[in-house]
C-alpha positions as protocol buffer text, in pm:
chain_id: "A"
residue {
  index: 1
  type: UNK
  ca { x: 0 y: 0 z: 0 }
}
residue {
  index: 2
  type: UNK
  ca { x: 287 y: 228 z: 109 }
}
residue {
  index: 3
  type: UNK
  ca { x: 454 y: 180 z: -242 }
}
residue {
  index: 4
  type: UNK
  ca { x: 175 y: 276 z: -418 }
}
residue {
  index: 5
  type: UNK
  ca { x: 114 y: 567 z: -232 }
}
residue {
  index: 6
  type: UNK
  ca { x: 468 y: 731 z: -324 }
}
residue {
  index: 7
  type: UNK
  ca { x: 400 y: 598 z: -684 }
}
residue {
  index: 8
  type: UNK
  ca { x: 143 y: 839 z: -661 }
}
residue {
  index: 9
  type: UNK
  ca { x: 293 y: 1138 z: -506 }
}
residue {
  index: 10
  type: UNK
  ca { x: 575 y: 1137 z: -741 }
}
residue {
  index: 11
  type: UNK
  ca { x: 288 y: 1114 z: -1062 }
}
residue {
  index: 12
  type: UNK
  ca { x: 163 y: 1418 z: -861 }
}
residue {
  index: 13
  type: UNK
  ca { x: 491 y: 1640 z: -855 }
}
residue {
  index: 14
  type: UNK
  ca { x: 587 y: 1913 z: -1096 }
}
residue {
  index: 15
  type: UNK
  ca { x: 923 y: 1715 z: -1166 }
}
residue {
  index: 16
  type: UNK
  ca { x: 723 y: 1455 z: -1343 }
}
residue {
  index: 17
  type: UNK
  ca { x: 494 y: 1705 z: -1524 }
}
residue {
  index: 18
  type: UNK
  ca { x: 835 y: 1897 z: -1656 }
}
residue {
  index: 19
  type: UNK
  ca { x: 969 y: 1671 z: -1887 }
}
residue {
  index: 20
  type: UNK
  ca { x: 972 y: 1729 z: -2255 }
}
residue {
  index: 21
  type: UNK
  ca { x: 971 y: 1496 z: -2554 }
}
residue {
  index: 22
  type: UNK
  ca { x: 1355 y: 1485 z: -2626 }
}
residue {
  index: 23
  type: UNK
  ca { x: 1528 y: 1236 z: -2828 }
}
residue {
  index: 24
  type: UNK
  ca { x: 1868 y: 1094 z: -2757 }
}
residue {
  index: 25
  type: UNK
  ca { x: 2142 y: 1353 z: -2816 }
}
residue {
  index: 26
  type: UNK
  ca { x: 1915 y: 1655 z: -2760 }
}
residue {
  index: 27
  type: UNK
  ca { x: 2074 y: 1921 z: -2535 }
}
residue {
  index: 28
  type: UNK
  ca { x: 1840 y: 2163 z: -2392 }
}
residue {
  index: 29
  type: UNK
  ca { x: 2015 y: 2531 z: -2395 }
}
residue {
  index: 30
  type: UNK
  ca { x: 2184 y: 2626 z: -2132 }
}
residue {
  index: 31
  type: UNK
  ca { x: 2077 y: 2965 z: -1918 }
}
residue {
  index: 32
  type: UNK
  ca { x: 2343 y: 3182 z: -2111 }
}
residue {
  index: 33
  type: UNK
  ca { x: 2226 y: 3068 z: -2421 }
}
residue {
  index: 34
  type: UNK
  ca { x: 1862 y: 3135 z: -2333 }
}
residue {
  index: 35
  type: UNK
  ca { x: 1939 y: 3488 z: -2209 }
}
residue {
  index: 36
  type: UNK
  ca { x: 2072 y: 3508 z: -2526 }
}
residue {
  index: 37
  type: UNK
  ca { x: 1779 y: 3497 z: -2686 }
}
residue {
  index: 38
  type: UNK
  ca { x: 1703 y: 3885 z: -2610 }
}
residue {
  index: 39
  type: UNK
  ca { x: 1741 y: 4093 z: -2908 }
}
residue {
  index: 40
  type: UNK
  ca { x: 1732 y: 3762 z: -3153 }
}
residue {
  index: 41
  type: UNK
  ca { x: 1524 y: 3656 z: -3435 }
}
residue {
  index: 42
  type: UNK
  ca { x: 1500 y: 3311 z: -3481 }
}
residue {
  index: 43
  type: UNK
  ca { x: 1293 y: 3253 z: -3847 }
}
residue {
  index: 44
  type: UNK
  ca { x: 1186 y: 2865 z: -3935 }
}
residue {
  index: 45
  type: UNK
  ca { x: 1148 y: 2686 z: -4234 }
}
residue {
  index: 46
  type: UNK
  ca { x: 773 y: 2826 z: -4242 }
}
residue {
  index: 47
  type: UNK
  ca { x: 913 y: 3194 z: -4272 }
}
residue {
  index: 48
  type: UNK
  ca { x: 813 y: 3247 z: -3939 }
}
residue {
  index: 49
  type: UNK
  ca { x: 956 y: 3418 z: -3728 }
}
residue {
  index: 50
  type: UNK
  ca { x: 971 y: 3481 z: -3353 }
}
residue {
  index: 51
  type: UNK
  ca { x: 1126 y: 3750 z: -3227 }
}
residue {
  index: 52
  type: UNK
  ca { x: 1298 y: 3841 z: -2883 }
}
residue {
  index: 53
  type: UNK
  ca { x: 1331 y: 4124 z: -2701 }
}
residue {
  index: 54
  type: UNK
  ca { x: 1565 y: 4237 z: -2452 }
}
residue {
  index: 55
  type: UNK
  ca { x: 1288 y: 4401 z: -2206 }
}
residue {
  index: 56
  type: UNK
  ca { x: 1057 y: 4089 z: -2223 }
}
residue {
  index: 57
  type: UNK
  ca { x: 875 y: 4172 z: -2540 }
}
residue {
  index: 58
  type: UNK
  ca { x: 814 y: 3883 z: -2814 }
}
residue {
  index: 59
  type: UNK
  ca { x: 626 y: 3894 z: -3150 }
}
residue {
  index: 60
  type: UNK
  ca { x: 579 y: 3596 z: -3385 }
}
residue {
  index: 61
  type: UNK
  ca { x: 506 y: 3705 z: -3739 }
}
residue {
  index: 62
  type: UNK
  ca { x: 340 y: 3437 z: -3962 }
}
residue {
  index: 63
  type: UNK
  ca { x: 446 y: 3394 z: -4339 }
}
residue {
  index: 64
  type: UNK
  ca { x: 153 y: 3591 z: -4426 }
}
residue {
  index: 65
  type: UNK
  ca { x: 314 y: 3933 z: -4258 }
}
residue {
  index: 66
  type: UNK
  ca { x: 39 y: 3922 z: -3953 }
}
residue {
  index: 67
  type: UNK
  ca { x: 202 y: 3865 z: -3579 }
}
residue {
  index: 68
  type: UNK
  ca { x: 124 y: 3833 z: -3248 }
}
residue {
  index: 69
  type: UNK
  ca { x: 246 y: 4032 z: -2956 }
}
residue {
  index: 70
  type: UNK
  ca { x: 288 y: 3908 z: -2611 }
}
residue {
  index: 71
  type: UNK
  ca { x: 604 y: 3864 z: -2367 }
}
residue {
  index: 72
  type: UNK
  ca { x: 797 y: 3614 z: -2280 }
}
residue {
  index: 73
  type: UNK
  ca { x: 990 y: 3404 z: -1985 }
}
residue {
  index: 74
  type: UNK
  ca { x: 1240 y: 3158 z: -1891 }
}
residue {
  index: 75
  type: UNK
  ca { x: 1091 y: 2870 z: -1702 }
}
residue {
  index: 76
  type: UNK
  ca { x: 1290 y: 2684 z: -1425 }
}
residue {
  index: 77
  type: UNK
  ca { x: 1289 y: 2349 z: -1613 }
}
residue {
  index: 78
  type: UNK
  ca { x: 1436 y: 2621 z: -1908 }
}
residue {
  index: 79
  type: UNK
  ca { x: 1147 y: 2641 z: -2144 }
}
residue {
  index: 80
  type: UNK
  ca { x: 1066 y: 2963 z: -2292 }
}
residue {
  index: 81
  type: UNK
  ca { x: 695 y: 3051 z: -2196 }
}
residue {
  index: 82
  type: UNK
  ca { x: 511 y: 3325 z: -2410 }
}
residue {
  index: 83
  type: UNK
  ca { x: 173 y: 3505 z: -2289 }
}
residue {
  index: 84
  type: UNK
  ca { x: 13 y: 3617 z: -2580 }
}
residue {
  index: 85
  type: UNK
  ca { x: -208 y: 3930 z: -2555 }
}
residue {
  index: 86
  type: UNK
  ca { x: -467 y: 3753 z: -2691 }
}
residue {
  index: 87
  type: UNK
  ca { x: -494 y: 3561 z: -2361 }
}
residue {
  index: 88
  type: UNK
  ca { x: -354 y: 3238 z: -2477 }
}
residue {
  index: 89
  type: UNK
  ca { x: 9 y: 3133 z: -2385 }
}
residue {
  index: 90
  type: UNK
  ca { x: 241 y: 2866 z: -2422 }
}
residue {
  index: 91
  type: UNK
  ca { x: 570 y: 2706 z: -2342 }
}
residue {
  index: 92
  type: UNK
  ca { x: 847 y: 2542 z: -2559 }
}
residue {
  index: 93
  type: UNK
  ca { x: 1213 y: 2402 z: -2555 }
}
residue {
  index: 94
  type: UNK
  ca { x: 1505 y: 2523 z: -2733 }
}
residue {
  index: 95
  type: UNK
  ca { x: 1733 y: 2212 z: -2773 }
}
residue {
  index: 96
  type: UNK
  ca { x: 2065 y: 2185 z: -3043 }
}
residue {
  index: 97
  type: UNK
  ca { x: 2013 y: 1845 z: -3197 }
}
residue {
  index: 98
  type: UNK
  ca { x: 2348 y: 1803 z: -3356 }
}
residue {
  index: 99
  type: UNK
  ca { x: 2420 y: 2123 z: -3606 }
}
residue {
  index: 100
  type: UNK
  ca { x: 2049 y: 2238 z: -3542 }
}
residue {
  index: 101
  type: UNK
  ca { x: 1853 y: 2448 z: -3307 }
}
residue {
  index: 102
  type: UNK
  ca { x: 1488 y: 2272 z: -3272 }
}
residue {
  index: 103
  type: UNK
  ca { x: 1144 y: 2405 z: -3089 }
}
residue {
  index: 104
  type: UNK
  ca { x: 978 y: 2138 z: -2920 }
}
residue {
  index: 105
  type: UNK
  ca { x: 625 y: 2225 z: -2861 }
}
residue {
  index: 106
  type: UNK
  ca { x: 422 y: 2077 z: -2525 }
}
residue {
  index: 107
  type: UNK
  ca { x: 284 y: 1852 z: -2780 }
}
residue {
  index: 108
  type: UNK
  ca { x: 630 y: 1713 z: -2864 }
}
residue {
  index: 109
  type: UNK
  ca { x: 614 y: 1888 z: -3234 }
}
residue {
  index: 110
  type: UNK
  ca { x: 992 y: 1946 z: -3362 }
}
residue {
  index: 111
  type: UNK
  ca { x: 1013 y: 2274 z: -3542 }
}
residue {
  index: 112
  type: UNK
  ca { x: 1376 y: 2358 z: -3659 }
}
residue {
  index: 113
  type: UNK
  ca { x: 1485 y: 2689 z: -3641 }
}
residue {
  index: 114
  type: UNK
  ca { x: 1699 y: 2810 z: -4025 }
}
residue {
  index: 115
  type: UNK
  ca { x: 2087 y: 2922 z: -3911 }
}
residue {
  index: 116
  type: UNK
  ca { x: 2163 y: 3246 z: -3902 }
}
């Protein structure tokens, strides 16, 4: 009974909840790579682009030419978290799968980001 009942506290804790879909030989950035990300464009294979700010500020402009404003944040687990003004919001991770920079979305998507 006991073991079941830590089973289910650990289920429960936000360590379990934090973990993102890698595959082997991802490496998630590391915190001076994320604060990096202020002041960088980083455009995908979609010609989107998302764009971040040193103060906080992020925009995401679609192939079409229409974006979205919000800000953004560095999580503790090291995703980068986005609260659109729109009221929706969402978190991804960065990771460098060999040569590549890749978004993974909380769905596990894979979007790689074009070099610079």
């Amino acid at each position: 009974m006991t073991r079941f009942l830590i089973i289910a506290l650990f289920a429960a804790s936000p360590l379990a909840a934090a973990e993102w879909p890698t595959k082997p030989g991802d490496a998630p950035l590391t915190a001076e790579e994320l604060d990096g990300l202020a002041g960088r464009t980083l455009t995908f294979y979609d010609d989107g682009q998302s764009r971040f700010s040193a103060g906080g500020a992020y925009s995401f402009t679609y192939a079409s030419g229409e974006s979205a404003f919000g800000t953004y944040s560095i999580a503790e687990d090291g995703s980068v978290c986005i609260a659109y003004r729109n009221g929706f919001s969402r978190c991804d991770m960065y990771v460098h799968s060999g040569d590549r920079l890749i978004l993974i979305d909380e769905k596990g998507d894979r979007y790689p980001v074009r070099p610079e």
